[in-house]
C-alpha positions in Angstrom: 44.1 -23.0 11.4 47.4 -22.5 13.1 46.1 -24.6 15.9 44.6 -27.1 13.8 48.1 -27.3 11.9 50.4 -27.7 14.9 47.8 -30.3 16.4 48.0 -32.2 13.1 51.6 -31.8 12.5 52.9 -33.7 15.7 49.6 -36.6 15.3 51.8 -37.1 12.1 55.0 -37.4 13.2 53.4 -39.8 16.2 54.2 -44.1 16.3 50.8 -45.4 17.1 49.6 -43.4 13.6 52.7 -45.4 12.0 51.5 -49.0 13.6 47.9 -48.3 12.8 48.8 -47.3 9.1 47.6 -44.0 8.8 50.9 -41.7 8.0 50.0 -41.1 4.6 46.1 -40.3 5.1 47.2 -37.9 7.8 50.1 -36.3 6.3 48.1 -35.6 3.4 45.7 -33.8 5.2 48.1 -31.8 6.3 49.5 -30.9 3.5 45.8 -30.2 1.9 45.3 -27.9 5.6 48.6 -26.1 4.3 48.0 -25.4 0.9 44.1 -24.3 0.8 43.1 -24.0 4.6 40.5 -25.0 6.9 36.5 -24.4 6.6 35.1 -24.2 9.4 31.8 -23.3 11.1 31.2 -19.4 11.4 32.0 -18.1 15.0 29.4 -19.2 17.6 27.4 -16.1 17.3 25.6 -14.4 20.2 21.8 -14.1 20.1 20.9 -10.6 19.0 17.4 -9.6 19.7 15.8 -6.2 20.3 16.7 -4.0 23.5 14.2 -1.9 22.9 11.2 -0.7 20.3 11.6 2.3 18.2 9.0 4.0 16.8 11.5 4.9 13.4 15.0 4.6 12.5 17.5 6.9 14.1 19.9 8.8 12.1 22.8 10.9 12.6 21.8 14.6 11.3 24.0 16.2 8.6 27.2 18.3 10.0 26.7 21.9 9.7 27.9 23.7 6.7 29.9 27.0 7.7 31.0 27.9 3.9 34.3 27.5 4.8 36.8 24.6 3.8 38.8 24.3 6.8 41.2 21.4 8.3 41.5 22.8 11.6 40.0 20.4 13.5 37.9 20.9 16.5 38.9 20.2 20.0 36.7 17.1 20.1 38.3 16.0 17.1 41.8 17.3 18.2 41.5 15.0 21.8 40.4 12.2 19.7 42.7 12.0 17.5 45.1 12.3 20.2 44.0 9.3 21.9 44.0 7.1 18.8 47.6 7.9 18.0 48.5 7.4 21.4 47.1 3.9 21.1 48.3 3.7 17.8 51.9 4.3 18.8 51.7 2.2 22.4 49.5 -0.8 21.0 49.7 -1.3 17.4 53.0 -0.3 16.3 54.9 -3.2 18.8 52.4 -5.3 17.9 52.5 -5.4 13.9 55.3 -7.4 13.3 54.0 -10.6 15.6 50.5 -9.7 14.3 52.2 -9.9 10.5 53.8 -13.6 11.2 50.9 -14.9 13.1 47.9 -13.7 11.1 46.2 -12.5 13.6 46.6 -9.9 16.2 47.6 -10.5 19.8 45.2 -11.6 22.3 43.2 -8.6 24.2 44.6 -6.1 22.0 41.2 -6.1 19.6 39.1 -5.9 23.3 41.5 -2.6 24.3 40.9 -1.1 21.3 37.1 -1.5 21.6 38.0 0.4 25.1 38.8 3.5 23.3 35.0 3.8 22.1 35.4 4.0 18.3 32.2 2.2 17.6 30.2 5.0 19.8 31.4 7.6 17.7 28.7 6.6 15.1 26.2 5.7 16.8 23.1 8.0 18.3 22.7 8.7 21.8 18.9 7.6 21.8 21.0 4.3 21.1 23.5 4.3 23.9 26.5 6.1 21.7 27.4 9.6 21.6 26.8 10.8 17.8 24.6 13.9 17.6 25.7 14.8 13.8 27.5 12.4 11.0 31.6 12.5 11.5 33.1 11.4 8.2 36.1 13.7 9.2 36.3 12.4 12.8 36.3 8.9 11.5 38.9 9.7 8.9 41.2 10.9 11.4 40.5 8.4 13.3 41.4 5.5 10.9 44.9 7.8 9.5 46.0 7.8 13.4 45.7 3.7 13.3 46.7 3.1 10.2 50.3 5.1 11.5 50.6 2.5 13.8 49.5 -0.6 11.8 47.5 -0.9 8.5 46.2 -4.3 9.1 45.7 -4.1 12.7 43.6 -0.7 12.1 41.5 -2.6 9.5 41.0 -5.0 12.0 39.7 -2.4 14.8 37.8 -0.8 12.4 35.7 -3.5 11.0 33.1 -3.5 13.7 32.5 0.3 13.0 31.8 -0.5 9.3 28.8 -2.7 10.3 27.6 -0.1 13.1 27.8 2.9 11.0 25.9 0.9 7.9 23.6 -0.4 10.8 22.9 3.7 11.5 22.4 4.9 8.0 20.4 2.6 6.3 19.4 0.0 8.7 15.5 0.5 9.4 14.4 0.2 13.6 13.7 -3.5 13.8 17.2 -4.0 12.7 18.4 -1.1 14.3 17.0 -2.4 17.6 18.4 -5.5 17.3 21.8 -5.3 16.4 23.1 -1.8 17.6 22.8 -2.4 21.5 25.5 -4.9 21.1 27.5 -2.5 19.6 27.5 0.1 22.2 28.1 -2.4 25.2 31.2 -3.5 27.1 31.8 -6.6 24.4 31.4 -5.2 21.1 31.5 -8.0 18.5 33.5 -8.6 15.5 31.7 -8.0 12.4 32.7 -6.9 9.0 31.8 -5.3 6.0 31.8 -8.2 2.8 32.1 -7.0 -0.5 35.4 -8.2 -1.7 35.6 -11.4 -4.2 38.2 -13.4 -5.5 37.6 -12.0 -9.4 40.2 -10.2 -11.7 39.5 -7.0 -11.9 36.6 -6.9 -9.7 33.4 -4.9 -9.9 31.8 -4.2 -6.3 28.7 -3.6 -8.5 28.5 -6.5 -10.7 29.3 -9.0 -7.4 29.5 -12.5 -8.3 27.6 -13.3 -4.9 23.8 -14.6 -5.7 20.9 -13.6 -3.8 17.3 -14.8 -4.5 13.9 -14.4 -2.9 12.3 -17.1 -1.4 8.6 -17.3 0.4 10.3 -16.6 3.9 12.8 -13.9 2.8 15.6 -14.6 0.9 18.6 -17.9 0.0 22.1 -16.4 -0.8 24.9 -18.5 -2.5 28.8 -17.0 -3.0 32.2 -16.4 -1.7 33.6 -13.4 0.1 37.6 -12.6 0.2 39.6 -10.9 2.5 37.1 -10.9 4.6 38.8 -8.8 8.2 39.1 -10.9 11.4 36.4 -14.0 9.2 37.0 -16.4 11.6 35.8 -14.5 14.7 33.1 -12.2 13.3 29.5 -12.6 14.3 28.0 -10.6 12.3 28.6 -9.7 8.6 27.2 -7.3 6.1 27.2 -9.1 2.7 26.8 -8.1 -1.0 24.8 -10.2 -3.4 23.7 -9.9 -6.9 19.4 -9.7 -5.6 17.9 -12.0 -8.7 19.8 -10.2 -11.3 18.4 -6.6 -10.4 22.0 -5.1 -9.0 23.9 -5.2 -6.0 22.0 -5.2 -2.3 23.3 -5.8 1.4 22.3 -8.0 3.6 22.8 -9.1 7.2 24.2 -12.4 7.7 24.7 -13.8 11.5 27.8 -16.4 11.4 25.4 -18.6 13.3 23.3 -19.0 10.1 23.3 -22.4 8.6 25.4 -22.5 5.6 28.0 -19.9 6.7 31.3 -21.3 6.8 34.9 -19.7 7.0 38.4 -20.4 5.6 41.0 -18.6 6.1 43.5 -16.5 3.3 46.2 -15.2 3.9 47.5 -12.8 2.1 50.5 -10.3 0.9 49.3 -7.5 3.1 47.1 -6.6 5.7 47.9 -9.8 7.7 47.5 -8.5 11.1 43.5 -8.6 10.2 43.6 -12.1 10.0 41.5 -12.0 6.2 39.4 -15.0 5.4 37.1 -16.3 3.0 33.3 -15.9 4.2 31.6 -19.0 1.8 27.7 -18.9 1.7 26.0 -21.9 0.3 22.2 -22.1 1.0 21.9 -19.1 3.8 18.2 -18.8 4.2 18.0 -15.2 5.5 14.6 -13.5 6.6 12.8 -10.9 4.9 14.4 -8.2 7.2 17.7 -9.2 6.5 17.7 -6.9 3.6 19.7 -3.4 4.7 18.5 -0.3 3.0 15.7 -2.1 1.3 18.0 -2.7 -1.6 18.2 0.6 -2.8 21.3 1.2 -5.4 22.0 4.7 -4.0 22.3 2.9 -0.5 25.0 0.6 -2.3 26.7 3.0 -4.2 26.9 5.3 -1.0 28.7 2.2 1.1 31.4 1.5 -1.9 32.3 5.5 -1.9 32.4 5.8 1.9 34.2 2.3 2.1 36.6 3.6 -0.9 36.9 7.3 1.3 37.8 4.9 4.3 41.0 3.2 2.4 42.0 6.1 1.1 42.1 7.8 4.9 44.2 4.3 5.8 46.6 5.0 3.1 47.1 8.6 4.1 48.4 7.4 7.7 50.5 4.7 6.6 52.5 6.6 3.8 52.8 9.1 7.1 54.3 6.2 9.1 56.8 5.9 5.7 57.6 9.7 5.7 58.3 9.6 9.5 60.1 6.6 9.2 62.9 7.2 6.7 63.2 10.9 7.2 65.9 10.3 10.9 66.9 7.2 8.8 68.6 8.8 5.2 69.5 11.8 8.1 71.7 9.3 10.4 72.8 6.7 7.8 76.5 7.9 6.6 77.6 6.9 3.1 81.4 8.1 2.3 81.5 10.4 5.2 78.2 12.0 5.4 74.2 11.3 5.4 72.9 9.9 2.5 70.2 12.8 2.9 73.0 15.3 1.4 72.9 13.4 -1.9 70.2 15.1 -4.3 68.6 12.0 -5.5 67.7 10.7 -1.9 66.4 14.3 -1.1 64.2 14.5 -3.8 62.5 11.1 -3.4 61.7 12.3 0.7 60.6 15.7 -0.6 57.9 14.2 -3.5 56.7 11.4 -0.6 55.7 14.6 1.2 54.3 16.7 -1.6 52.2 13.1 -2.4 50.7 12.8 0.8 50.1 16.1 1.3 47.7 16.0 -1.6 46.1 12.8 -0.9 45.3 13.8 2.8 43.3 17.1 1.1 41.4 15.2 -1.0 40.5 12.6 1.2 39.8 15.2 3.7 37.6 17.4 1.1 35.6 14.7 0.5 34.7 13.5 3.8 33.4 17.0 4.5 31.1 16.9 1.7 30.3 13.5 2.8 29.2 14.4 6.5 27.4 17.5 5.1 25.1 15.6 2.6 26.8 17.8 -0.4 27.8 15.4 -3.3 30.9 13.8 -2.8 31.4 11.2 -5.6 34.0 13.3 -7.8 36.1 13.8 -4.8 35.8 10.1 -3.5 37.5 9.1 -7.2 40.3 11.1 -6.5 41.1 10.3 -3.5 40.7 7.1 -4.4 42.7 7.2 -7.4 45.7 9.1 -5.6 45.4 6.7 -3.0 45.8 3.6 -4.8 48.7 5.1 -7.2 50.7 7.2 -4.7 50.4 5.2 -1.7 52.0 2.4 -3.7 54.5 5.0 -4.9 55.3 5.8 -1.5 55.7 2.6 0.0 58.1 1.7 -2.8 60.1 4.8 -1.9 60.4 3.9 1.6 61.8 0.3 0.8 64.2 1.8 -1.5 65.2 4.7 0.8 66.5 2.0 2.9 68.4 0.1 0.3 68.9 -3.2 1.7 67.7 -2.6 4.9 64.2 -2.2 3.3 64.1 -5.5 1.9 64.1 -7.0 5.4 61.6 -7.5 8.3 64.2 -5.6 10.7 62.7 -2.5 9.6 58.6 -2.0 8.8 59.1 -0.8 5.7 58.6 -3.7 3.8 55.4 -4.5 5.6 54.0 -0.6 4.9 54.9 -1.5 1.3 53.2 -5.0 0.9 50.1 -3.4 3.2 49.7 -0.2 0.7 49.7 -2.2 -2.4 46.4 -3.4 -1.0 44.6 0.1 -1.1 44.1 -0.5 -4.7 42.1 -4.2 -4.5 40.5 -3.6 -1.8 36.7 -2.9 -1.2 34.7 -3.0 1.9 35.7 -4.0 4.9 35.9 -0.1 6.2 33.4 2.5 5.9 33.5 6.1 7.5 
């Protein structure tokens, strides 16, 4: 769009446009490109097609249970993580202010993040990855370490996992065979998870987003929001309303007539360049359909999704904690830090005891999660204590600062508007 825009711009500032007498159509469509956005055609997609025939799905198996809750991770885990917030600190963090004013994020550093192998993580090694159990913890840390660096730029690295690790759970082997080799090669493609909508008070299982059967498989009709990195993905994973039954997935290929994208952008999460995915008429095959439509398959993707934000919102309220606890001990108010005064104390120390608890919880139920235990009751909490202290937090950080939070000199402010989004947002991640 931004493209688009500047072309547009400058062909209406231009003489011959005056002579010929087309200022005002043209400026008008500018100002229509400004206020609501381009549609455009959905990325041109590659051509997915099996690599291979398997005999049955392949699934990661459940992690072993020792009895024992315990954080400590393990030393896979601990060089992992490592790596991430390495590359979170070198890559994102520098990045997420031009990322924030461009709506998108820098050229090649979505390709160096692929580099790091998140996607592989998930997927089996009869596949080409290097998953031998499920690693709901692993991923967790994974996306706290980017989200310290960037919120919206770790949504955006993390989309193409979402689809991979659905792909691995429910997806049966036809689909399996011919959408995972992509994921475990040297280009991995953008894709995303779709379940948001533009709806007050929005129900991922009441979704607004039609889907009907048809002799040749199936027509969906509906719009997405905040859709990660729309405008490049290849491959989505969508949620529709199947002919009034509940909610099912489906894969959609941006390819597919009918699929167009505009883009939104929004308060927070800019860096991963949200859109709107619009479906009108998508004729879909019979084997589009992931998890054969199953509502437990649904219900498991909106608590692992919800378990992935929650994660997010744990590393960026850490990003806030690191942040303003050198900055209230260095800035001097009438002759000593502002740290000394009670009030200013007290607001670090709760930001703390706040994060502390939303990183158990989120962490508890991950390990249920990745050892097939129930996990729901914990996925509420963590949910709930991510949406209502993460936005507590990033309030705190903004005032901390006092007027230096309010501008874009200091990251605050964007950790603020990016956490109030943990609350409306579904989909898009998934651990």
């Amino acid at each position: 769009m931004g493209f688009g825009l500047s072309a547009l711009t400058r062909l209406a500032g231009s003489k011959v446009i005056e002579r010929a007498g087309l200022r005002k159509p043209v400026q008008n469509l500018v100002s229509a490109g400004t206020r609501n956005g381009f549609r455009v055609a959905g990325a041109a997609g590659r051509t997915f097609k099996s690599a291979q025939k398997l005999g049955k799905p392949a699934r990661l198996a459940p992690a072993e249970d020792t009895g024992l809750f315990d954080l400590t991770p393990s030393e896979d885990q601990q060089l992992i993580v490592e790596t991430v917030t390495e590359f979170a600190a070198e890559q994102l963090r520098p990045a997420a202010a031009d990322a924030d004013a461009k709506l998108q994020a820098p050229e090649g550093l979505l390709s160096r993040a692929a580099e790091l192998g998140i996607t592989l993580v998930g997927i089996p090694e009869e596949l080409g990855g290097v998953g031998t159990e499920r690693s709901v913890v692993t991923n967790a840390l994974v996306a706290e370490a980017l989200a310290h660096g960037d919120l919206g730029l770790a949504v955006a690295v993390l989309a193409p996992s979402a689809v991979s690790t659905a792909l691995v759970a429910y997806g049966d082997e036809q689909q399996q065979a011919d959408y995972l080799p992509a994921f475990v090669g040297e280009n991995v493609p953008a894709a995303a998870l779709a379940l948001q909508e533009r709806t007050a008070l929005f129900d991922p299982f009441k979704p607004a987003t039609k889907a009907r059967r048809t002799p040749k498989g199936y027509q969906l009709d509906g719009v997405k929001s905040l859709v990660p990195r729309a405008a490049d993905a290849e491959l989505f994973i969508v949620s529709a309303d199947l002919e009034g039954r509940g909610p099912a997935l489906f894969l959609v290929e941006s390819s597919n007539s009918g699929v167009t994208i505009e883009t939104e952008p929004a308060m927070g999460l800019r860096g991963a360049a949200t859109g709107k995915l619009h479906l009108e008429k998508v004729a879909l095959p019979a084997g589009a359909l992931l998890g054969g439509g199953k509502a437990e398959v649904f219900t498991e993707v909106v608590r692992l999704s919800r378990l992935g934000w929650a994660a997010l919102a744990a590393g960026t309220a850490k990003a806030v904690l690191d942040y303003v606890v050198p900055y209230v001990n260095e800035r001097k108010a009438f002759g000593e830090p502002v740290s000394h005064r009670q009030a200013v104390a007290f607001s670090v120390a709760d930001i703390a005891i706040e994060l502390e608890g939303l990183r158990l919880v989120a962490l508890r139920a991950a390990a249920r999660a990745e050892q097939g235990k129930p996990y729901a009751r914990e996925v509420a909490l963590a949910r709930k204590l991510a949406t209502d202290k993460g936005m507590q937090i990033g309030s705190a950080g903004v005032q901390l600062l006092g007027g230096h939070g309010f501008v874009k000199e200091h990251p605050v402010e964007r950790w603020y508007r990016d956490l109030r989004a943990i609350g409306v947002m579904e989909g898009a991640v998934l651990l």
